[in-house]
C-alpha positions, 0 to 999 in steps of 0.5 A: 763296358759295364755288365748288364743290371736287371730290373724287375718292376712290379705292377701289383695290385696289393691289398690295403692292410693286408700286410701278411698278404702283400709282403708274401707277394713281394717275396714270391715276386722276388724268389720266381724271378731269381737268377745267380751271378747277376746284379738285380733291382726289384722294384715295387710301387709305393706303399706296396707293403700296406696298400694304398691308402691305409688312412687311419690304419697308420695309427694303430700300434698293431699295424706299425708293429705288422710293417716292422715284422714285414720289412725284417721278413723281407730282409732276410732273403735279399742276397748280396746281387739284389736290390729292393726299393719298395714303397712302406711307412716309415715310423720314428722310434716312438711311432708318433711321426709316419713318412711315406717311404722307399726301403733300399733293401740289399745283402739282408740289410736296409741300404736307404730309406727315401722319405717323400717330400711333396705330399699332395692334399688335394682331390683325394690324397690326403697325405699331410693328415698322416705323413711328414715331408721328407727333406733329402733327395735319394741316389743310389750308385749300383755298379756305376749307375746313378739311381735316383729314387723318388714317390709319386708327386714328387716327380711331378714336382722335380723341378722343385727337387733338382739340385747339385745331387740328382743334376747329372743321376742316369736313371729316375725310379719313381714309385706311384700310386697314382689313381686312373682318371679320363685321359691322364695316362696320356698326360703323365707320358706326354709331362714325363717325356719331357721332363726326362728329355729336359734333365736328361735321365732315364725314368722307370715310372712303376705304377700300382694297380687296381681298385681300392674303395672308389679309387681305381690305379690304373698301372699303366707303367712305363719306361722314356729314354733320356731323349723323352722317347717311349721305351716300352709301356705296360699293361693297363689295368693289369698285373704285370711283372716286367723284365729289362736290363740297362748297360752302359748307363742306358736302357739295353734294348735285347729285343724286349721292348715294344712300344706303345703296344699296351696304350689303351683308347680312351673309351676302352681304359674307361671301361677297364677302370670301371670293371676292375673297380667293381671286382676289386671292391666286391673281391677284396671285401671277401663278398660272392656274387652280385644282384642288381634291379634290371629295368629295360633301361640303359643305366642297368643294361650297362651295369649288368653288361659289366657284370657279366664281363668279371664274374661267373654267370651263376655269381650273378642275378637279375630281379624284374620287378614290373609296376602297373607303369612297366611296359611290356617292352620294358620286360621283354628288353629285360628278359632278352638280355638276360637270356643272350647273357645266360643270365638267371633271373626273376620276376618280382611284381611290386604291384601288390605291395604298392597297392598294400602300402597305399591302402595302409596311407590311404587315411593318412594322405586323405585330402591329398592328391598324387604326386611323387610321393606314390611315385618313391613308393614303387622305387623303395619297395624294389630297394626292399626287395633287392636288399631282402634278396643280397641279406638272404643270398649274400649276393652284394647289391649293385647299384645302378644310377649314374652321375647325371641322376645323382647330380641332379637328385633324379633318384630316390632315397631308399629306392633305386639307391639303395646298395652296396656298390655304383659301379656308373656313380662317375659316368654322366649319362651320355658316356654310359650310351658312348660305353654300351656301344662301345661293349656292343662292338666286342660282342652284343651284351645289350639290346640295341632296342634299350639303346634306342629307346627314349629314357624312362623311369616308369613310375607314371604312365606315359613318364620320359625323363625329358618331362622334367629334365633337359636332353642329357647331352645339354644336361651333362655339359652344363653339369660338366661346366658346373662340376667339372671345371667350376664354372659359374652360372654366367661363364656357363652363359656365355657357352650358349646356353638359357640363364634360366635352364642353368639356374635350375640345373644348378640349383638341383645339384645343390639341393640334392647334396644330402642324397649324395652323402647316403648313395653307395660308393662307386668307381671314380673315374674323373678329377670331382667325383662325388664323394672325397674329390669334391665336398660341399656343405648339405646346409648352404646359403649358395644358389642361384 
């Protein structure tokens, strides 16, 4: 009978660049979960020591010199029963080649160093701008158990990877960084199932989390027996350091598992990924406080409910800013969230400055009838408005558009997209309905009248968004056809729907392209967000 080994696999949320930062963790990490006379593994998810993903921060000879200061600093306090893998760039001697790596750190010295070998160059990975390929697979035999190390997509591609030496390993520790996107956590359990029942293996799958820019990691970490069967799965969107041990080559289940007791739904994980990709992006930068323009309508109900669900009350602030067009239910809807929120708000009319700005054009657009000129005129001074108020404050601005506006160029430059940060920017708009009943269940956080209402910008009397635009659920299909899964004008035909309406709705999303390229970041929750995961030319000759 062989003794019990203990793993230790860390679900952090490390701080891109924050070397200093991250490598304390680490070490704090290591040193609360200490225990004599036993044999241990710390694990960490790849790049941990630096974040991911550093880009450009990989070639400044101050950063390289920051990761060689690090892994010695680690290295000093592994004693002789610990083992650490933990992902780190790996720099020749003369720092012009970078592999993304696992260190093997054990007895104050580095064992191993695993260099990955599929780097993905898709969607947002863009690994072969910075790494080279690694070209060896890993094992490790720590007191008779065969471990085999690999990053991320190489587990994807294992096939591609499985040769004499990991044909008969007992345990895979694959280290990720792997982004969140709707429904992949039940993809990356339902392919690894079958991958470790396939190879017979044990896989510890260690998974970072949190925000980084638009990117959200959902962690999400788990553990499949060599029969394809779920272990155990860790907390989503989470930090989570989780103990086990293994024996006799196996997992040892002393009553510390629990299956399937961390699995989020769906709706529930897409509300997840977008409250932790908010916070991180405004705490990691260091900011205090959000302000955001409140409508009465859904999209600025739903990012003020998320708000209120990741900062203190008094971090956060409400603006009304009621044009001649605002309705008083639209005001009313407003105030009433704000107070059942213990929200503080103000009430800012734009109606004098639209009135001042068109006096001032007045000669200029003489001969001119109206149109939606005086329409961006009230949308750009609540934009002045709100960014006055976030530059005197320090209040980080929020912008509340979502992906079926900014699809279709339904949004003013300068005006209601102004801001630092767009939390819905990846939601189309049925799915902030679907996500403002589903946080109305947990408790009311927005007025069902704002749900029921008929959408409205408000900057014409009697204006709905139905005059220009189809119903939103036959809009998001056909943009989710388009974008999502590249389909043509005619395969979207086929789906049903009017030649015509399609051709119009395609060629809006192409025209709106330069909007796209000045809107603020926000959580990227699908495969072609827009921003890194999908890029197309401003200036084009395609359309329809």
């Amino acid at each position: 009978m062989k003794d019990k080994i203990n793993f230790i696999i860390a679900q952090i949320n490390p701080v891109v660049g924050d070397i200093s930062g991250n490598t304390e963790r680490i070490i704090d990490i290591i040193v609360k979960n200490r225990e004599l006379n036993s044999t241990k593994i710390f694990v960490f998810p790849e790049l941990a020591l630096c974040g991911y993903s550093p880009e450009d921060l990989l070639f400044r000879q101050d950063f390289v010199k920051s990761i060689d200061e690090a892994i010695n600093k680690i290295k000093k306090i592994i004693e002789s029963n610990e083992y650490i893998i933990f992902g780190s760039p790996f720099y020749s001697s003369d720092s012009a080649k970078i592999w993304n790596s696992a260190y093997v750190i054990n007895n104050k010295d580095i064992v191993s160093i695993y260099k990955k070998q599929i780097l993905p160059n898709y969607g947002v990975f863009d690994e072969k701008r910075y790494f080279e390929k690694g070209h060896e697979n890993l094992i490790l035999d720590i007191s008779g158990n065969k471990i085999c190390i690999l990053i991320c997509e190489d587990t994807w591609e294992f096939s591609k990877l499985h040769d004499k030496t990991n044909s008969d390993i007992d345990f895979l520790v694959s280290i990720n960084a792997s982004p969140y996107e709707k429904g992949k956590d039940e993809k990356r359990r339902d392919y690894f199932k079958e991958i470790a029942k396939k190879y017979n293996f044990n896989l510890i799958y260690l998974n970072t989390v949190g925000g980084q820019d638009e990117i959200v990691f959902d962690g999400s970490s788990f553990l499949i027996n060599r029969n394809g069967a779920l272990v155990h799965s860790c907390m989503s969107f989470s930090e989570e350091i989780y103990n086990f041990k293994i024996k006799n080559n196996e997992f040892f289940d002393d009553g510390g598992f629990k299956d399937n007791v961390n699995i989020l739904s769906e709706t529930n994980a897409l509300y997840e990924a977008i409250k932790i990709g908010t916070y991180d992006y405004i705490t990691k930068s260091k900011l205090d406080g959000v302000i955001l323009g409140l409508s009465g309508g859904i999209d600025s109900a739903l990012t003020l409910a998320i708000a209120s669900d990741i900062f203190e009350r008094d971090k956060i602030e409400a603006v009304l800013m009621p044009s001649k067009y605002t309705s008083d239910l639209s005001i009313q809807l407003a105030k009433e969230q704000c107070e059942f929120l213990n929200v503080r708000y103000s009430l800012i009319s734009i109606k004098e400055i639209y009135k001042v700005i068109n006096d001032t054009l007045r000669d200029r657009f003489s001969g001119l009838s109206e149109d939606i000129t005086e329409e961006n005129i009230q949308a750009r001074a609540r934009g002045l408005i709100l960014m006055s108020l976030s530059n005197k404050t320090g209040k980080i601005l929020l912008t509340t558009g979502n992906k079926s506006e900014l699809a279709v160029g339904y949004s003013t430059l300068y005006g209601d997209m102004c801001g630092s940060f767009a939390p819905l920017k990846d939601l189309y708009k049925s799915e902030v309905y679907a996500l403002s009943k589903f946080r109305n269940k947990k408790s009311l956080a927005i007025p069902e009248a704002v749900i029921e209402r008929m959408p409205t910008a408000e900057l014409s009397y009697d204006q709905y968004d139905i005059d220009t635009l189809p119903p939103y659920d036959v809009l998001d299909n056909i943009l989710n056809l388009f974008i999502e899964e590249k389909k043509s004008l005619f395969e979207i035909c086929e789906k049903g729907y009017d030649k015509n309406l399609i051709a119009n709705i395609i060629n809006m999303v192409i025209r709106s392209e330069y909007k796209r390229r000045q809107y603020a970041p926000g959580v990227k929750v699908t495969p072609e967000s827009f921003g890194r995961d999908r890029r197309f030319p401003i200036v084009s000759g395609y359309k329809y």
